[in-house]
N, C-alpha and C positions, 0 to 999 in steps of 0.2 A: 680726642681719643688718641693714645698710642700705639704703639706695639704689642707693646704688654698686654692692654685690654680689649684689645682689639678682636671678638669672637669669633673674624673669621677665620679660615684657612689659611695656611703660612702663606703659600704660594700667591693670594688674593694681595694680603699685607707688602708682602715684599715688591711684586709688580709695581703696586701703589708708589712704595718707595722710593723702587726706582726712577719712577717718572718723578715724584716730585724734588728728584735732586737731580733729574737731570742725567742720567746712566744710562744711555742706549743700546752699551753694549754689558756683557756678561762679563769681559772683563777687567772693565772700568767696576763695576759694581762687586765685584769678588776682590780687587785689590781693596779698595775700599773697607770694604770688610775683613781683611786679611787671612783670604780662605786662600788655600794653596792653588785650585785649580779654577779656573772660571766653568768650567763645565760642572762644579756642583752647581750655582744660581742656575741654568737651564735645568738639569735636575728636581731642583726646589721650583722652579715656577713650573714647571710640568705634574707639581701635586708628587714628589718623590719625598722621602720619610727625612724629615730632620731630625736629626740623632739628641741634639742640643736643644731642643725649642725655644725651648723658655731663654737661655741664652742668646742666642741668634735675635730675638724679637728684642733684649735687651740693649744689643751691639744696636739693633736697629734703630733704636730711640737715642741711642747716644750719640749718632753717627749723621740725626735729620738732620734737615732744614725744618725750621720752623712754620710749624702751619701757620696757616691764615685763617 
């Protein structure tokens, strides 16, 4: 499953993410993504409104490590 189809909540998705590459912090994981501030990923994993979804969940699959 990816991002993309992924039916849960963003915030469940991204958590995910983050542990499986390894992102402890908000912003190792916001650089990454090249979001300006790290305090949107605490935002977003606190269930807060992603503006972009369907985008964000894109960057997210482009950006894994490959499951297992």
């Amino acid at each position: 499953m990816t991002a993309m189809n992924d039916p849960r909540p963003f915030a469940a998705v991204l958590s995910e993410w983050m542990e499986r590459n390894g992102f402890s912090s908000h912003y190792a994981a916001a650089k990454r993504l090249g979001l300006s501030h790290h305090s949107v990923i605490g935002r977003w994993l606190d269930g807060g409104a992603v503006s972009r979804e369907i985008a964000e969940r894109a960057l997210l699959d482009a950006t894994d490590t490959p499951r297992q």
